[in-house]
N, C-alpha and C positions, 0 to 999 in steps of 0.2 A: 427666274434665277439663271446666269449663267454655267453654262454646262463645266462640270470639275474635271477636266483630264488627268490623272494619275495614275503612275504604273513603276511595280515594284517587282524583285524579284521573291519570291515566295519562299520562306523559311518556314515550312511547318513545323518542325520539329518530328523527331522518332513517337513519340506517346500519340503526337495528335495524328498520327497516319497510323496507329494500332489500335492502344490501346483507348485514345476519344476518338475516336473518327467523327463523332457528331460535330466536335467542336469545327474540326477540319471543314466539314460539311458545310457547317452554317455560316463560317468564314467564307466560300467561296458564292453562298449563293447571297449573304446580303453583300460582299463587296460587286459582284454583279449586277445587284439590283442598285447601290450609290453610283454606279460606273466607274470602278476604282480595278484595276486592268492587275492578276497576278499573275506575273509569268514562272511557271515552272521549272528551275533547273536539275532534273535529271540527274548530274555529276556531284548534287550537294550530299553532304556528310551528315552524321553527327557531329553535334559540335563538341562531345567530349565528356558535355554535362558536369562537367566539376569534376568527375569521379578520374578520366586517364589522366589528369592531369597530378593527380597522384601519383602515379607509378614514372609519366614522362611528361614533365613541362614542356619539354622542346618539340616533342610530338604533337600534342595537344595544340601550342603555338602554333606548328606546322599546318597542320588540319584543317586551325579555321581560318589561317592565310589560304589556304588554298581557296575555302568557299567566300570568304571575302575577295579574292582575286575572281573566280566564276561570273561573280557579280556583275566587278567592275570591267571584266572583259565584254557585256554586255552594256556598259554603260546605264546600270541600273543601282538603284538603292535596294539595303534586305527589308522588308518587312518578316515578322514572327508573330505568331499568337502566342508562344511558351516565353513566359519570365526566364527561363534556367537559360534556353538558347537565347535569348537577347544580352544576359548580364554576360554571357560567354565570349558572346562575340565580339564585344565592346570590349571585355578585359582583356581578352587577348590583342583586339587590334590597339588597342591604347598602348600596350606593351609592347607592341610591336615597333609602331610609329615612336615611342621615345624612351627606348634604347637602343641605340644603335648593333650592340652585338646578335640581340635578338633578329633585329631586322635584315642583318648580313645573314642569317645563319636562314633565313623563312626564303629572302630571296633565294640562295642557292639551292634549295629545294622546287622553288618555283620555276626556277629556268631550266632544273632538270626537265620539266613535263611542259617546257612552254609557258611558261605562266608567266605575270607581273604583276607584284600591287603598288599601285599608285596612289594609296592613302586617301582616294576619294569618296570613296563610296561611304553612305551612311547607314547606321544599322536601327531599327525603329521600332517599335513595340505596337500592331497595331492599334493598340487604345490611344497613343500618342499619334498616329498619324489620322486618325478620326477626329481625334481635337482638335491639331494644328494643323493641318495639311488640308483635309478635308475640311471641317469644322462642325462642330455640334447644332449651331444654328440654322446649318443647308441640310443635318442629319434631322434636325427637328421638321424642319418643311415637307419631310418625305414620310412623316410616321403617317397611318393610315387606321393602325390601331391601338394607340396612348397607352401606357400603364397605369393609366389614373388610380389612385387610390391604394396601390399596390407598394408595402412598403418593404424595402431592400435592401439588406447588409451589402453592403461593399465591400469586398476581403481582398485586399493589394496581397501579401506576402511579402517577403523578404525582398527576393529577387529583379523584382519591377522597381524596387525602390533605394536597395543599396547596390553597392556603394556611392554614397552622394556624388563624390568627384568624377565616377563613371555614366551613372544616368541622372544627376541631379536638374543638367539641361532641361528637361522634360517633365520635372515633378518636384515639388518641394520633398525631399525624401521623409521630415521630420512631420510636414503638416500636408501630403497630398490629398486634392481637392479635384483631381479629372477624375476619378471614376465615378464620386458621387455627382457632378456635373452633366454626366454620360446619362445618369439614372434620370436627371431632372429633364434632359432633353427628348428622353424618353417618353414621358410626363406620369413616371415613377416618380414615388419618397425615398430617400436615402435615408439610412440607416445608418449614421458614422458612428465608430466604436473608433477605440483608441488604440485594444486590440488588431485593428487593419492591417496592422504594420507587423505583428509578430508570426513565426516563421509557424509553417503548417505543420512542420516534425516527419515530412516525408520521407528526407535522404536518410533518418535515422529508424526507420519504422524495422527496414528485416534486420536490423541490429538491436534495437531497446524498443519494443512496439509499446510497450506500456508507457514509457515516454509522452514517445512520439504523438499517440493517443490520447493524453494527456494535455497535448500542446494543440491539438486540433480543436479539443473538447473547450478550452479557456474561451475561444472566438462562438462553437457553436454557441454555449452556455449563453454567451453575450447576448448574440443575437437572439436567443428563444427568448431572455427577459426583458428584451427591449422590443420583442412585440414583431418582429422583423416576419413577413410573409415565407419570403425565401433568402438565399443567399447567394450573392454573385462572383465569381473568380475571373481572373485573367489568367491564369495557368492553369494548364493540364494537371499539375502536378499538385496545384492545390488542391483541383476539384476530386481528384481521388480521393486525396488522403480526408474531406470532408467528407464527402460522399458514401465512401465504404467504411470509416471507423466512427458511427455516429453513437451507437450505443441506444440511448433513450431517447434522443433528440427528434428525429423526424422532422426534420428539418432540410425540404427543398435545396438543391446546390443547382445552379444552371453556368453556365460559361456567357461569358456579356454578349458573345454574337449569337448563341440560341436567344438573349433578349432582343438583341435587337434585331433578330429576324420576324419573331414573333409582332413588333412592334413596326414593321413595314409591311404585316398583311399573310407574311406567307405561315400557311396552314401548320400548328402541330406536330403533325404523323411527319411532318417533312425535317423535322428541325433535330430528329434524333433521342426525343423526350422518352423514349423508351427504354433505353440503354442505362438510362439512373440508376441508384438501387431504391432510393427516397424520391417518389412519383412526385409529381404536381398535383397537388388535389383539384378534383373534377369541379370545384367553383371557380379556379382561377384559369386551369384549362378551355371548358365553355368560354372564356371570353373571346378566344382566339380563334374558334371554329368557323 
C-alpha cells in the first residue's frame, strides 16, 4: 500500500486536554501509528463552545478568525476530535466568509495582531478525515487486533451532524452511515439506533439535570435492548454526559480512537480505559492484552 502523507493542524478542544485527556491521548498515538502528522498550535483558543457567543457574537466571531487565521498562516487544515469545536468553527467561518460586515469587522481585528484570513483553510472532524482523506479500507489493512463479534452502538450527537448546510458536506445529517462504517472496518457490529442523532443533554445538565439525564438515558436504554457490548462517541462531551449519568445501565462508553487504538495492537493500560466510570468488563478487555 502506498504510504498516506497527511498533516493537520490540531484542534483538540478544552474537555479533551482536561477533562478526557484519554481521548486526546489515543488520538495522538493511533494518528501516529496511520502516519497522519498533527501539528500543535500553541496560540489556539477555545472556540467559545456555543456558550460566549451568547453574551458576544462579534467576539466569539473574533476568536475563531483568529484560530482559523493561526492555521492558515501555517498553511494547514484544522482537524478536531470535539463535535462542539468543529460545529463552531464551521459556523463562525461560514459566517464569516458570507457576510460581508462580519468579515470587515474579523479582519480588522486580525490586522490588529498581524493576522489574515484567506478563506482557505478547511475545518474537519477527525472521523471524517479517517474516512475521506485517509480511508477506512487503508485503516482496515492496518487492524492487527479486529473487533470481531463485538457489537457497538454508534452515538453521532447533535453537533457532528447539524446543521446540514454547515457539515452536511461530510454526512448525510438525516441518515449518517461513517461511523458505523468505522465500526465495520474495524471488524466490529454496529449497532444503529435511530436515537444516534439525538442530542446528549449536556449543555443543559448544570441547569435541568433531570432533563438532561433523561435525554442521555433514551440512547443508553436503546442500546442495553438492542443487545449493544458498548457504546461509541465522537465527542468529549457526549462521552461525559453517557458515561457519568448512567444510572442503572452499565453500559461501557469508549471515544472511537480508544477503539481504534485498541484495534491497531496497542495495549489497554495505554489507551486511558481507566479514567471511565463504567469499566470494560474483563471478557472483552482480555482480548486486547
Amino acid at each position: 500500500m502506498q504510504e498516506i502523507k497527511l498533516k493537520y493542524a490540531y484542534f483538540p478542544g478544552c474537555a479533551s486536554k482536561q477533562l478526557t485527556k484519554e481521548y486526546d491521548i489515543t488520538t495522538r498515538i493511533a494518528c501516529r501509528k496511520l502516519g497522519i502528522k498533527l501539528i500543535d498550535i500553541p496560540e489556539f483558543s477555545c472556540c467559545g463552545a456555543g456558550v460566549l457567543k451568547e453574551k458576544s457574537h462579534n467576539l466569539n466571531l473574533s476568536l475563531n478568525a483568529r484560530n482559523i487565521a493561526l492555521a492558515e498562516l501555517r498553511d494547514l487544515d484544522i482537524v478536531s476530535i470535539c463535535s462542539t469545536c468543529v460545529v463552531n468553527l464551521r459556523k463562525d467561518f461560514f459566517e464569516i466568509k458570507n457576510d460581508p460586515d462580519k468579515k470587515a469587522l474579523c479582519d480588522r481585528y486580525l490586522n490588529s495582531i498581524k493576522l489574515s484570513l484567506k478563506g482557505k483553510c478547511e475545518i474537519k472532524h477527525l472521523l471524517w478525515v479517517l474516512e475521506q482523506d485517509y480511508g477506512f479500507e487503508n485503516i482496515k489493512s492496518k487492524i492487527i487486533k479486529p473487533l470481531t463479534g463485538l457489537k457497538i452502538a454508534t452515538y453521532y450527537g447533535c453537533h457532528i451532524l447539524r446543521p446540514g448546510t454547515i457539515n452536511g458536506q461530510y454526512q448525510n445529517s438525516e441518515n449518517p452511515k461513517n461511523f458505523e462504517n468505522f465500526i465495520k472496518a474495524l471488524g466490529g457490529i454496529p449497532v444503529d439506533l435511530e436515537s444516534k442523532k439525538d442530542c446528549c443533554g449536556f449543555h443543559i445538565t448544570l441547569t435541568n439535570k433531570k432533563t438532561a439525564v433523561k435525554m442521555s438515558s433514551k440512547y443508553l436504554s436503546d442500546a442495553k435492548n438492542n443487545n449493544a457490548d458498548l457504546i461509541v462517541t465522537n465527542c468529549p462531551f457526549c462521552h461525559m454526559q453517557m458515561d457519568l449519568y448512567q444510572e442503572k445501565f452499565n453500559m461501557p462508553v469508549l471515544h472511537f480512537t480508544q477503539l481504534l487504538c485498541l484495534a491497531l495492537g496497542v495495549k489497554p493500560g495505554e489507551t486511558g480505559l481507566k479514567r471511565h466510570i463504567v469499566k470494560l468488563p474483563k471478557k472483552i478487555l482480555n482480548r486486547f492484552r
